[in-house]
Every structure is written in C-alpha cells, then in structure tokens.
C-alpha positions in Angstrom: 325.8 146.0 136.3 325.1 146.0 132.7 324.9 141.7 131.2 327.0 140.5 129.1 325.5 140.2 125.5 325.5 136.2 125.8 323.0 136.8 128.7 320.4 138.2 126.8 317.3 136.1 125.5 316.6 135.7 121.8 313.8 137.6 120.5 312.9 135.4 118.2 312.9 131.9 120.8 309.9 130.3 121.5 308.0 130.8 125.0 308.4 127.3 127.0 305.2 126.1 127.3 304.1 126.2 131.5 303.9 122.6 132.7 300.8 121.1 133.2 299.3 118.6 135.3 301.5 115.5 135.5 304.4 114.3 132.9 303.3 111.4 131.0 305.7 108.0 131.9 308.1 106.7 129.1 306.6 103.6 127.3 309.2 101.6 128.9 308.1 102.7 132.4 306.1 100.1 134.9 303.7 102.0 136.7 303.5 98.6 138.9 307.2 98.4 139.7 307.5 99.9 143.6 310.8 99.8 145.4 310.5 101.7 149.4 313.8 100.9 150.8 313.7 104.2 153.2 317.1 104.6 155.6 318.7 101.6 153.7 318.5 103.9 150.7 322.3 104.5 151.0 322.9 101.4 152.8 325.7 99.1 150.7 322.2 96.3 151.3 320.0 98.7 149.6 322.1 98.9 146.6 322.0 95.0 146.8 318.4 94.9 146.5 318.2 97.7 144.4 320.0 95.8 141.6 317.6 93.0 142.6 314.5 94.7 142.5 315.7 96.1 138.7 317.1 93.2 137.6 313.8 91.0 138.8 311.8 93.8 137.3 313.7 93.8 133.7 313.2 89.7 133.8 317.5 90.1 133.6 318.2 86.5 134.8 322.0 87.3 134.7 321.0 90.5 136.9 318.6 87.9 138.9 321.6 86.3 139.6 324.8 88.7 140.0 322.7 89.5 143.3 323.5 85.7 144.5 326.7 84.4 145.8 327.4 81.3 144.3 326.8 79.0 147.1 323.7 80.6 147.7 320.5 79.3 149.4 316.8 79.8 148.5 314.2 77.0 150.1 315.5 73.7 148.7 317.3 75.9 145.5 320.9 75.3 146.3 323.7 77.8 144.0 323.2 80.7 142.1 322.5 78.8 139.0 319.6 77.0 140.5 318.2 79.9 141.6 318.5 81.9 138.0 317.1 78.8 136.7 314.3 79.3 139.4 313.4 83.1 137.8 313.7 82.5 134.5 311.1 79.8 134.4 309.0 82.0 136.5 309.7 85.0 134.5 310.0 83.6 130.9 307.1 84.3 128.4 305.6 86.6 130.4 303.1 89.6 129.3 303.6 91.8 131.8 305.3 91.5 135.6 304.7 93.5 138.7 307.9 93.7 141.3 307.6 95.2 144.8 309.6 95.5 147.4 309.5 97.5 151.0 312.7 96.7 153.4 311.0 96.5 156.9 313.7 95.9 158.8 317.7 95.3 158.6 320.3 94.3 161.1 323.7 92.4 161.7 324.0 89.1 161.9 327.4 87.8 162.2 329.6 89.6 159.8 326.6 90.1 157.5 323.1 91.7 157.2 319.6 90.3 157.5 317.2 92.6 156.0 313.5 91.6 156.2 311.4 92.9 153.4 308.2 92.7 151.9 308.3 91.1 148.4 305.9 90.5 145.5 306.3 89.3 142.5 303.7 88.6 139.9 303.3 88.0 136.4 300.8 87.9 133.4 301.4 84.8 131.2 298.5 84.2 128.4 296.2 86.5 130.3 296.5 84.6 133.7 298.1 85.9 136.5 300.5 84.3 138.7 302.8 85.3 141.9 305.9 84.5 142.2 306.3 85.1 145.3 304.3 86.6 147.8 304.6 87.9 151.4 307.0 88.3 153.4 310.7 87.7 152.7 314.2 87.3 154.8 317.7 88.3 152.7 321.1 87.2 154.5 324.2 89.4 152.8 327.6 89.0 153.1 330.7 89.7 151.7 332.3 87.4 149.2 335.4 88.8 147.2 335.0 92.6 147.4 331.2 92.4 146.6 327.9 92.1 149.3 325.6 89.8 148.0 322.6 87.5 148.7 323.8 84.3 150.7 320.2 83.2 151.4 316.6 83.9 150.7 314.0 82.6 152.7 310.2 83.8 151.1 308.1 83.3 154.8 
C-alpha cells in the first residue's frame, strides 16, 4: 500500500529531541500541593473536595467557599460567610501555602456522605510558618439545590 503524499515526513524538519530525565514543573506549579482521593476519584464527593483542595490551594476564598452550603458548620464558625472569612484571614498575605489532602474513608449518612480525610494546611507568612489546620478532618455533604456540598467540617 503505497502513503499518501501528506504522510510523508519533511526532509528538512527538525529531529525531536529524545526526552530526558524528568519535565521540569511550570512556575505556577506547587510541588507541595498533594491531593490522594483514590476510589472517590469519580465519586460526585471527590469532585467536592477536589474544588476544595484547588480552591484552598489557589488562596480562592470565593472557591473556599462555593464548597460550603450556606448554613454551613465548622467548630463554632456558623455560615459560609464566616467560614470564607475564617480562610482568608488564614490565607491572606501569605508567601507560600502547602495544601494536602488524603480521603481515608467515606460513607452514607443519612441522605448525605461523611468522608473522613486527612488534611493540612500550612502557610509561610514573613518567613514563619503556620498550620492551618492539621490532622485529621470529618466532611458531611449533602445536597442543597442541584449541587453536593460541605454541610459541616469538623478538623479532629
């Protein structure tokens, strides 16, 4: 079968270059930034705290708190806005920030989802480090409108 002119490589291109050892990151990428949410990958949850993992890792306090239903809970934070408040103290000003997250577990409860995770948060303000938060962390998501979102966070 004879190819079609089209098919035939320039004599004059350029050899690629073989690859080697490992691509260099983007400037904009954060080698600290680690999100493991395994089986829940494809899970509507995951895509929850997918957003809120980005949005947390961006310091996008709107993000921060799309992932929130309104009458959301967080220790003694009561509403999405005190919780976005919450973050972007936290997060404002800051050099650098380092997000994690690792779902550990997830399961019904009710008509929603618990998904217990591991979370960390820290950031680099004026050379000093500080964590957000630390540890262990419990997510409740539920359906409000057409959307699954946070109803309550509870950092153990």
């Amino acid at each position: 079968m004879a190819a079609a002119s089209g098919d035939a490589a320039e004599p004059d291109a350029p050899a690629r270059k073989p690859e080697t050892g490992n691509p260099k990151p983007a400037p904009s990428a954060q080698p600290d930034s680690d999100l493991v949410l395994g089986p829940l990958g494809r899970h509507p949850a995951g895509e929850v705290l997918q957003r809120f993992h980005a949005a947390l890792q961006a310091g996008n306090i709107a993000g921060v708190a799309r992932s929130f239903a309104p009458d959301a809970r967080m220790d003694s934070l009561r509403g999405r806005n005190e919780i976005a408040e919450h973050f972007r103290t936290g997060l404002d000003s800051v050099e650098s920030r380092r997000v994690k997250l690792k779902v550990r577990r997830l399961g019904r409860d009710d008509d929603g989802w618990r998904v217990q995770a591991d979370l960390d948060v820290r950031v680099q303000r004026d050379g000093v480090g500080h964590r957000l938060v630390t540890g262990r962390s419990n997510f409740w998501l539920a359906e409000r409108g057409d959307r699954l979102l946070i109803t309550r966070m509870e950092p153990e």
